[in-house]
mmCIF file of the N, C-alpha and C atoms, coordinates in Angstrom:
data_MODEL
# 
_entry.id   MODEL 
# 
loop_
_atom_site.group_PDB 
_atom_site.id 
_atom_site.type_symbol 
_atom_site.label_atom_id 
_atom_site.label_alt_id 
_atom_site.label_comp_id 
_atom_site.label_asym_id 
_atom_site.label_entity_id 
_atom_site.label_seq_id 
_atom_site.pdbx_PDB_ins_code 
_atom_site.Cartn_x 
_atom_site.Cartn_y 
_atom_site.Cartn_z 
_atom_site.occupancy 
_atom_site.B_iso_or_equiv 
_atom_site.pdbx_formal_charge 
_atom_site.auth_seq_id 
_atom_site.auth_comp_id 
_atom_site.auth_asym_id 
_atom_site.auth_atom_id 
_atom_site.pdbx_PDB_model_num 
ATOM 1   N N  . UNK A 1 1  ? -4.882  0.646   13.075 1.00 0.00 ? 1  UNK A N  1 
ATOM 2   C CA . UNK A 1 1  ? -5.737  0.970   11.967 1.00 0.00 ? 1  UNK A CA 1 
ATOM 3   C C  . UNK A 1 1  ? -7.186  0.750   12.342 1.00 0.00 ? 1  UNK A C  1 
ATOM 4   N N  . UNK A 1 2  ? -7.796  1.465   11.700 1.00 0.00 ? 2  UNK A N  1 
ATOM 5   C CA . UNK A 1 2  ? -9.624  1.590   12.271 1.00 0.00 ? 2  UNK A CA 1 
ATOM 6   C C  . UNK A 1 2  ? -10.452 0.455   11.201 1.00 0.00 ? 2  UNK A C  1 
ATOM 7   N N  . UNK A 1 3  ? -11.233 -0.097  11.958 1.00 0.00 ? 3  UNK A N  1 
ATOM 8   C CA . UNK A 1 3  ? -11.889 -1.049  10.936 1.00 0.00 ? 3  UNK A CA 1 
ATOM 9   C C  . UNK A 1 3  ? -12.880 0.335   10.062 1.00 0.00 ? 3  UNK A C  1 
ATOM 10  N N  . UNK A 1 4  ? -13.718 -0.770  8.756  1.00 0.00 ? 4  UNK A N  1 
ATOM 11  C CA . UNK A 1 4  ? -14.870 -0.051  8.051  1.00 0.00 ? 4  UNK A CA 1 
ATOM 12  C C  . UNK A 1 4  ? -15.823 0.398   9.172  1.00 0.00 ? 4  UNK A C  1 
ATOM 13  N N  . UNK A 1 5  ? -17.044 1.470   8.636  1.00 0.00 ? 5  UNK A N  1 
ATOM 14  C CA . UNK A 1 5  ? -17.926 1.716   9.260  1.00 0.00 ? 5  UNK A CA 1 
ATOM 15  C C  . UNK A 1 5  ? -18.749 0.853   8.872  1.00 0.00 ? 5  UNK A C  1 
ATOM 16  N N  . UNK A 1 6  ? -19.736 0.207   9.667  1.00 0.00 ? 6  UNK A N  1 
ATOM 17  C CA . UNK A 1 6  ? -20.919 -0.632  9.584  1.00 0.00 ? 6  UNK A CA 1 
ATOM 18  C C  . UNK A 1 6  ? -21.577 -0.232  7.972  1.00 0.00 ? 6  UNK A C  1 
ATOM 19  N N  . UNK A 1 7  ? -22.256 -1.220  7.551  1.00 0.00 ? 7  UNK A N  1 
ATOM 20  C CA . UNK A 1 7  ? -23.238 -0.605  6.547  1.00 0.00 ? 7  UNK A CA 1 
ATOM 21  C C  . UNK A 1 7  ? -22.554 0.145   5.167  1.00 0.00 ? 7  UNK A C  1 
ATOM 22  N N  . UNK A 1 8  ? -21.217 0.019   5.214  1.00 0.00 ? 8  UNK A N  1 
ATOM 23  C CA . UNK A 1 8  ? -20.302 0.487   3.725  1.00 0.00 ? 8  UNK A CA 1 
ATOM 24  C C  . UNK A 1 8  ? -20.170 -0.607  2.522  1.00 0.00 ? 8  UNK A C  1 
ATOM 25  N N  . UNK A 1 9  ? -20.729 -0.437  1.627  1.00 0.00 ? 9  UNK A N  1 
ATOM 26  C CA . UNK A 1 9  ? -19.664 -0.953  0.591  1.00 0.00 ? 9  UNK A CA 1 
ATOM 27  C C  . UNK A 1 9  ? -18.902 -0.840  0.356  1.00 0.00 ? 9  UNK A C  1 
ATOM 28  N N  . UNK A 1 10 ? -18.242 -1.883  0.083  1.00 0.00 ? 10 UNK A N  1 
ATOM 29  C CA . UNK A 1 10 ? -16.702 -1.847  -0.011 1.00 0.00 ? 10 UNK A CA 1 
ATOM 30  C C  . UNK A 1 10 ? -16.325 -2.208  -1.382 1.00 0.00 ? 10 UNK A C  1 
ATOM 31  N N  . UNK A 1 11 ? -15.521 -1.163  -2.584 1.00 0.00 ? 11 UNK A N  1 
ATOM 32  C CA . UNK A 1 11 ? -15.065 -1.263  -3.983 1.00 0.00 ? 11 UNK A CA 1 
ATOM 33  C C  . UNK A 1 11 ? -13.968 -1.513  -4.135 1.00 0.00 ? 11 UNK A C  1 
ATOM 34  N N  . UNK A 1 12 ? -13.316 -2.013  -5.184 1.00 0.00 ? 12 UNK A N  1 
ATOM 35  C CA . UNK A 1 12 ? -12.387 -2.591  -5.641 1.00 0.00 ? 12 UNK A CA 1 
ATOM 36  C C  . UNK A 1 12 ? -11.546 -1.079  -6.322 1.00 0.00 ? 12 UNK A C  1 
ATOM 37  N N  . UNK A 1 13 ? -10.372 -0.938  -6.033 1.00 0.00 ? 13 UNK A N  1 
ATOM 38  C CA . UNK A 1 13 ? -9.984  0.450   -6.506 1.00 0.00 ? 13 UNK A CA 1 
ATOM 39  C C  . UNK A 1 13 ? -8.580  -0.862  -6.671 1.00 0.00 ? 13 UNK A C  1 
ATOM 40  N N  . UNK A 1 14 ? -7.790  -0.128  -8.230 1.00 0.00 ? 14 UNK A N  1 
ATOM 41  C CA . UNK A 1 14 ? -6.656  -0.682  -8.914 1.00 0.00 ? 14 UNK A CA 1 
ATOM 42  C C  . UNK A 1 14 ? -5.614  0.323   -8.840 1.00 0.00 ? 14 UNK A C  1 
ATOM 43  N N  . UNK A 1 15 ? -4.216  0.326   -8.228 1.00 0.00 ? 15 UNK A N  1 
ATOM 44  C CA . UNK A 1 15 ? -3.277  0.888   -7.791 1.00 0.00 ? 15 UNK A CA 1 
ATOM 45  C C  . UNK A 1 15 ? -1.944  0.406   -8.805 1.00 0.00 ? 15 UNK A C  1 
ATOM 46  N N  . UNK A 1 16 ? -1.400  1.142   -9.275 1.00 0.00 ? 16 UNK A N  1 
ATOM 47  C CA . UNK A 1 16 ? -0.398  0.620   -9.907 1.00 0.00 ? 16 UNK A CA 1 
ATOM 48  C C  . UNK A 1 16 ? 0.751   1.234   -9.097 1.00 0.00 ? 16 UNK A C  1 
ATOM 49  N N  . UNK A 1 17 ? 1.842   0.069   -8.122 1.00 0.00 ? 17 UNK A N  1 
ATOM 50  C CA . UNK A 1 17 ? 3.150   0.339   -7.515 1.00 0.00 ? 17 UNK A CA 1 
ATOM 51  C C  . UNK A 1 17 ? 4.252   -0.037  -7.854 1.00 0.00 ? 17 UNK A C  1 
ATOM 52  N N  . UNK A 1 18 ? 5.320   0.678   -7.547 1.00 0.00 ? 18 UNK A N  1 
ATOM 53  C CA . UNK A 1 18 ? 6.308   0.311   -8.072 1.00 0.00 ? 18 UNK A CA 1 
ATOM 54  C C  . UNK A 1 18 ? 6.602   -1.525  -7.137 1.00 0.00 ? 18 UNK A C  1 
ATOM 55  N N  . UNK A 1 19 ? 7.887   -2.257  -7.833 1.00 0.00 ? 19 UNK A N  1 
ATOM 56  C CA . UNK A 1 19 ? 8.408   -3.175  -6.917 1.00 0.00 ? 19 UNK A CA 1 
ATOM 57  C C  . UNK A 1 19 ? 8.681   -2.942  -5.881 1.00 0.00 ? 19 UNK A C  1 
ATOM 58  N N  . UNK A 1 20 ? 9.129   -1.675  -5.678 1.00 0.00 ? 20 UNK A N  1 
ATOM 59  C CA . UNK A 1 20 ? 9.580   -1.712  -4.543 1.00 0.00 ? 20 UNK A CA 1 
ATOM 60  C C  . UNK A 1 20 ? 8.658   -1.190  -3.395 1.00 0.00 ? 20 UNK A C  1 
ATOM 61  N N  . UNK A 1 21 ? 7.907   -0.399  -3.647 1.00 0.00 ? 21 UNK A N  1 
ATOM 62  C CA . UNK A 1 21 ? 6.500   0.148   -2.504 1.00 0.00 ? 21 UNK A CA 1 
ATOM 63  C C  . UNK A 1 21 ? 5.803   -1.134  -2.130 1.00 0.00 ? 21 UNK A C  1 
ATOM 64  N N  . UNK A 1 22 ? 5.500   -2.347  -3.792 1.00 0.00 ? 22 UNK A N  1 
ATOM 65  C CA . UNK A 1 22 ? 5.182   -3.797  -3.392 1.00 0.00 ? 22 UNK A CA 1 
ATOM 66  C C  . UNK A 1 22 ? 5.945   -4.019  -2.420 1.00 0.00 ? 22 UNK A C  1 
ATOM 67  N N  . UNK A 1 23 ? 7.077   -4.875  -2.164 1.00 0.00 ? 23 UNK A N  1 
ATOM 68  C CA . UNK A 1 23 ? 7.918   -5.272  -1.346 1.00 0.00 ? 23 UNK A CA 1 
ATOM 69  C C  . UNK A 1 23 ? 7.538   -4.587  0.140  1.00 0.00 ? 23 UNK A C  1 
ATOM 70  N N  . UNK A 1 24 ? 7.281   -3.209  0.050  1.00 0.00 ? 24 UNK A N  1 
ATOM 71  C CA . UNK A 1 24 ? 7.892   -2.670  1.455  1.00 0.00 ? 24 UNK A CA 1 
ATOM 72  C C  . UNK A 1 24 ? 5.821   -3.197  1.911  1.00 0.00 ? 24 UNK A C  1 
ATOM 73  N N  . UNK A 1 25 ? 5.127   -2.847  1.253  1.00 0.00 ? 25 UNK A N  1 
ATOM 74  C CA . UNK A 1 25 ? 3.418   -3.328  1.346  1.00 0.00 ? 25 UNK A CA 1 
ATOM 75  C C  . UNK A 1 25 ? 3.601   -4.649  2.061  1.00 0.00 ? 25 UNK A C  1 
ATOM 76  N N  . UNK A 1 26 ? 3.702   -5.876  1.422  1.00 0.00 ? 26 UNK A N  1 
ATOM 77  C CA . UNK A 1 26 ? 4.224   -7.081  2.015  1.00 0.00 ? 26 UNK A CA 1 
ATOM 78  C C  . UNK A 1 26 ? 4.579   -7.295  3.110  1.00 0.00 ? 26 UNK A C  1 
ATOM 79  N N  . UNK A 1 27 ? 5.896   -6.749  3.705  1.00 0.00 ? 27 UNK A N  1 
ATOM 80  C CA . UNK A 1 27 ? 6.870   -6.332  4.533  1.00 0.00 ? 27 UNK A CA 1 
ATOM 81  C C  . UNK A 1 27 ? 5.891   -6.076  5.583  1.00 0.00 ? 27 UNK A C  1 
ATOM 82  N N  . UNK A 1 28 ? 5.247   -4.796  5.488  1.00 0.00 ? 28 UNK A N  1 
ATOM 83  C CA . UNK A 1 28 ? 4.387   -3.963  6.705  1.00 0.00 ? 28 UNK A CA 1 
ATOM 84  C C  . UNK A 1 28 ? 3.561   -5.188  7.084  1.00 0.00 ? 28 UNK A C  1 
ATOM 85  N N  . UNK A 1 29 ? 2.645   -5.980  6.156  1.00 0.00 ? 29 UNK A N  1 
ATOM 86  C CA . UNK A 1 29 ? 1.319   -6.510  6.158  1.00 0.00 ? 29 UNK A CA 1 
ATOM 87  C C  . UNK A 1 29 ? 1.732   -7.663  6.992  1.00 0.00 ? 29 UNK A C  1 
ATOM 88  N N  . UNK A 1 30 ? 2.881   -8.373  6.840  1.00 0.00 ? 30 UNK A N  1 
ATOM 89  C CA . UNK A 1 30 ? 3.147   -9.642  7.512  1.00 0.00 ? 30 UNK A CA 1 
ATOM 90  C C  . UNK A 1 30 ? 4.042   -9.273  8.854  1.00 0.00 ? 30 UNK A C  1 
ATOM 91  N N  . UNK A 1 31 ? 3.970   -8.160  8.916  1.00 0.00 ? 31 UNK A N  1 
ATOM 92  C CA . UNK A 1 31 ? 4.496   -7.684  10.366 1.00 0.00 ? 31 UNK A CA 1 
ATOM 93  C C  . UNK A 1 31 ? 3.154   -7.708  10.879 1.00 0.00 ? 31 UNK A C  1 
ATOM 94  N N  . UNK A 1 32 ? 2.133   -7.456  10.561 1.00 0.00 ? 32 UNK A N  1 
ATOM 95  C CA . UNK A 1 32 ? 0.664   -7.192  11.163 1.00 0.00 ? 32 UNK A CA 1 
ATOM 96  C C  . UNK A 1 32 ? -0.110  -8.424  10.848 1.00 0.00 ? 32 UNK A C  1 
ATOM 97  N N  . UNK A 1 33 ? 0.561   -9.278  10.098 1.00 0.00 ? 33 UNK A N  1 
ATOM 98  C CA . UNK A 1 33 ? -0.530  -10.977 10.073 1.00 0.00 ? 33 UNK A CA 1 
ATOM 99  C C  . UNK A 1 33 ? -1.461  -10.598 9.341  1.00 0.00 ? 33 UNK A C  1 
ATOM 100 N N  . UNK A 1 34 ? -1.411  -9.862  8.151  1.00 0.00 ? 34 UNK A N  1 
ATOM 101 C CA . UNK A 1 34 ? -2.299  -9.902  7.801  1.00 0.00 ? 34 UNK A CA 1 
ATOM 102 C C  . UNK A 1 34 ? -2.564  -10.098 5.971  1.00 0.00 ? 34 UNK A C  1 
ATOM 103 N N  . UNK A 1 35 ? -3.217  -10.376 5.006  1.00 0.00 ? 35 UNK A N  1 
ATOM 104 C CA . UNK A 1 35 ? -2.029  -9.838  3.902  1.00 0.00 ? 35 UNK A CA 1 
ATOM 105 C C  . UNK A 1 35 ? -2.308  -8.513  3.436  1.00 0.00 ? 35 UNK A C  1 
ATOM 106 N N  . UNK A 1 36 ? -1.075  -8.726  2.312  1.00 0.00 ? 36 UNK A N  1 
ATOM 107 C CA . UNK A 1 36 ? -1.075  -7.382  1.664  1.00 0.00 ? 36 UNK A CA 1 
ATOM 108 C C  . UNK A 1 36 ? -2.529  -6.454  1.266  1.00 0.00 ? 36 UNK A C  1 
ATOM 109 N N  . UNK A 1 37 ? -2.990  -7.177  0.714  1.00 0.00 ? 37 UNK A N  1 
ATOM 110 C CA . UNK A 1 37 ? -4.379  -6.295  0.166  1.00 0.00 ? 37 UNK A CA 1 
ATOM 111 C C  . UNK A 1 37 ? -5.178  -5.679  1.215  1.00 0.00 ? 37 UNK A C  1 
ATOM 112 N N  . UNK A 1 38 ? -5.328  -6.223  2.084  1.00 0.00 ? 38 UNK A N  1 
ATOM 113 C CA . UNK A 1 38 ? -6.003  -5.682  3.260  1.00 0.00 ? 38 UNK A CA 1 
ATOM 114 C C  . UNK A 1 38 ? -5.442  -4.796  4.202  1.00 0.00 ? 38 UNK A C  1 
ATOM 115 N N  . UNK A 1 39 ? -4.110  -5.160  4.378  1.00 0.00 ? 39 UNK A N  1 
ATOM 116 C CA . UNK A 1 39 ? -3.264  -3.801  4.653  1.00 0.00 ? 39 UNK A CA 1 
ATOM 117 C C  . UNK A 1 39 ? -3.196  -2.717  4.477  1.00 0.00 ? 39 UNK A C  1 
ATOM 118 N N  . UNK A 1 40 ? -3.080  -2.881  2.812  1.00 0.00 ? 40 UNK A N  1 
ATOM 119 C CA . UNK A 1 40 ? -3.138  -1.588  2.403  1.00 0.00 ? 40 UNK A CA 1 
ATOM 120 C C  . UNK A 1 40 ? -4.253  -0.940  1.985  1.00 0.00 ? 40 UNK A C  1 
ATOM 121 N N  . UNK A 1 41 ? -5.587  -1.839  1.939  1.00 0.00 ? 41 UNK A N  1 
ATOM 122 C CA . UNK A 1 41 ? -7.074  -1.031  1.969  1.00 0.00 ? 41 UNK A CA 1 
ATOM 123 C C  . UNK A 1 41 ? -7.387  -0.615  2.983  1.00 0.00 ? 41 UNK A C  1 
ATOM 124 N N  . UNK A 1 42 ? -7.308  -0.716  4.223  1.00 0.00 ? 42 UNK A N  1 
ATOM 125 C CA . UNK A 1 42 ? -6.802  -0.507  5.749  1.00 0.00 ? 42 UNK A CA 1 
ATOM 126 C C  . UNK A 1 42 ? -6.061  0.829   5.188  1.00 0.00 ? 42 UNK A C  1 
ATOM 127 N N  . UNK A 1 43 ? -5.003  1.119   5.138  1.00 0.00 ? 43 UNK A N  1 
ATOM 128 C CA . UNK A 1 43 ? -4.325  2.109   5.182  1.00 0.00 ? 43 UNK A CA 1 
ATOM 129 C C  . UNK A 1 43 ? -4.702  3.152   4.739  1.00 0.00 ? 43 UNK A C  1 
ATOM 130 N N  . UNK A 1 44 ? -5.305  3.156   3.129  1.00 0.00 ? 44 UNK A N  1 
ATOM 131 C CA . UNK A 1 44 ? -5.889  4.078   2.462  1.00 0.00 ? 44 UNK A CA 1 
ATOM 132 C C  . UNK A 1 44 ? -6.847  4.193   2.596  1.00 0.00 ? 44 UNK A C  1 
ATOM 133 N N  . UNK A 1 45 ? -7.708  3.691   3.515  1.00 0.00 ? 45 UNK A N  1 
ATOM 134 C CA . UNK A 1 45 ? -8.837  4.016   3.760  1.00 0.00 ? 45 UNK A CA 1 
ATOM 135 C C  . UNK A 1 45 ? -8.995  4.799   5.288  1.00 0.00 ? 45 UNK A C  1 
ATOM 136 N N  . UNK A 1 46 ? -7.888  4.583   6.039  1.00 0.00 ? 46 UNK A N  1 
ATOM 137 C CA . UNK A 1 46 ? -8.323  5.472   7.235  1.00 0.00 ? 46 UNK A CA 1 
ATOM 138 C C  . UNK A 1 46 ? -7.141  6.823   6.939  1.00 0.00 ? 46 UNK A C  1 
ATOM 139 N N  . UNK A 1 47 ? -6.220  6.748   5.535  1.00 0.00 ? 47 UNK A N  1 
ATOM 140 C CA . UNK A 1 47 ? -5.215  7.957   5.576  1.00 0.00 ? 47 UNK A CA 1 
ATOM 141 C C  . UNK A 1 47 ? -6.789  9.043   4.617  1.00 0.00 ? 47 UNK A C  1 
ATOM 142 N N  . UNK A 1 48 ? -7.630  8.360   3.932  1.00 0.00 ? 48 UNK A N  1 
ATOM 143 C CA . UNK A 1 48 ? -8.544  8.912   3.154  1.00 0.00 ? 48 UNK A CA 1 
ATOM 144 C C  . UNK A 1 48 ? -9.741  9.933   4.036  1.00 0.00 ? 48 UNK A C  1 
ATOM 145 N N  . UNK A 1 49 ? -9.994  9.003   5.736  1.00 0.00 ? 49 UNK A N  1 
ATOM 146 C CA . UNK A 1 49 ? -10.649 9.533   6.114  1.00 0.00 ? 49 UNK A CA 1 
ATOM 147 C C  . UNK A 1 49 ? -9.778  10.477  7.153  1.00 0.00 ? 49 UNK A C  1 
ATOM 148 N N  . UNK A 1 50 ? -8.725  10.036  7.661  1.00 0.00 ? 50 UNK A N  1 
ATOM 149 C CA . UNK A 1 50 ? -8.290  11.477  8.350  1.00 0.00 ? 50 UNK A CA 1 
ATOM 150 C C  . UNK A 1 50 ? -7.824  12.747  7.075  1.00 0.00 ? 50 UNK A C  1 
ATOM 151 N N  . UNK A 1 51 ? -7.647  12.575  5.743  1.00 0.00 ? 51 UNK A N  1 
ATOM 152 C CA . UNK A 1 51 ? -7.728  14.117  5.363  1.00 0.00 ? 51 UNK A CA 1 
ATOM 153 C C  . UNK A 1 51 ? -8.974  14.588  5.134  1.00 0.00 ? 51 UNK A C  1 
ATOM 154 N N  . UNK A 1 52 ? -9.817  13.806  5.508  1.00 0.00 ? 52 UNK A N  1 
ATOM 155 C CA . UNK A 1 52 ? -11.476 14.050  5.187  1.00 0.00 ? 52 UNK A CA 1 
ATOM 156 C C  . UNK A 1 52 ? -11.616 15.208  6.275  1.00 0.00 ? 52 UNK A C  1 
ATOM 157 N N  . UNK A 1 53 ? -11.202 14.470  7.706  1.00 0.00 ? 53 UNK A N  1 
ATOM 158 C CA . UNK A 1 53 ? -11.462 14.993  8.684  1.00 0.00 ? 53 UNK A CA 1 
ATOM 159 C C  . UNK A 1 53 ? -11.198 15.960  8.951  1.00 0.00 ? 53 UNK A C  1 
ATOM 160 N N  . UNK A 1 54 ? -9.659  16.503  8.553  1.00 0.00 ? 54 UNK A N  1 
ATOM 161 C CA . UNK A 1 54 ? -9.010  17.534  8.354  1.00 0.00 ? 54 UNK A CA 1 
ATOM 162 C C  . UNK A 1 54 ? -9.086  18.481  7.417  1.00 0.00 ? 54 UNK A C  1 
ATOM 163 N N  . UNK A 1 55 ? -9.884  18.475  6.321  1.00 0.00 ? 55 UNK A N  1 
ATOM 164 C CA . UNK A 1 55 ? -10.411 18.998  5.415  1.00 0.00 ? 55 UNK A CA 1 
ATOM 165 C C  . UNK A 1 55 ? -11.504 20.113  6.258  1.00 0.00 ? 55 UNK A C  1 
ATOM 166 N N  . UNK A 1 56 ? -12.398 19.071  6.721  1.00 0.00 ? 56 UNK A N  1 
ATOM 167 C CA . UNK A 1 56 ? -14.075 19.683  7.161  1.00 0.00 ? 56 UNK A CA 1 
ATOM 168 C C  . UNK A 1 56 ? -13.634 20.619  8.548  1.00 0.00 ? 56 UNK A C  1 
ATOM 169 N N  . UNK A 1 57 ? -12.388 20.404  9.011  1.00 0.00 ? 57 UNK A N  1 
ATOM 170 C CA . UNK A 1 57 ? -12.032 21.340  10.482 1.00 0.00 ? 57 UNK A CA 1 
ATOM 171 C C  . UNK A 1 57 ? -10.873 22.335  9.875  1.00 0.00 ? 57 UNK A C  1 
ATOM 172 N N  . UNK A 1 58 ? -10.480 22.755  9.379  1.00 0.00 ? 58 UNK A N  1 
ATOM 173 C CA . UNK A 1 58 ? -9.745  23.805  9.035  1.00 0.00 ? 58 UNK A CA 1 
ATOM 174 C C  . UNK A 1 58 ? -10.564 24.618  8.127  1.00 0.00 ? 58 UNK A C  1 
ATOM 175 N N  . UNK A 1 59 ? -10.088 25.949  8.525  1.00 0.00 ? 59 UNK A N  1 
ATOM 176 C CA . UNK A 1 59 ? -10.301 27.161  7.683  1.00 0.00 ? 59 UNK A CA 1 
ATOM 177 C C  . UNK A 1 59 ? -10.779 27.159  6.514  1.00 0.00 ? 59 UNK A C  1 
# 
């Protein structure tokens, strides 16, 4: 996973998951040492910028 870019603010965005996407979140995050919340702001934040990326290069 890619860290932030220098110089970003960083916002608080509220996700409502099921138990069980919780659980599997957890799961991933402590396979990676890290916790949950950051995992998954990590995640959605570099799945946010590769459709960015992929957005601005296609047709």
């Amino acid at each position: 996973m890619s860290t932030h870019a220098p110089n970003t603010r960083d916002r608080e965005l509220r996700v409502p998951v099921t138990d069980d996407v919780h659980e599997q979140l957890q799961a991933l995050a402590a396979d990676k040492d890290v916790p949950a919340e950051d995992y998954t702001a990590r995640m959605l934040t570099d799945d946010v910028i590769s459709l960015l990326h992929l957005r601005r290069h296609s047709g």
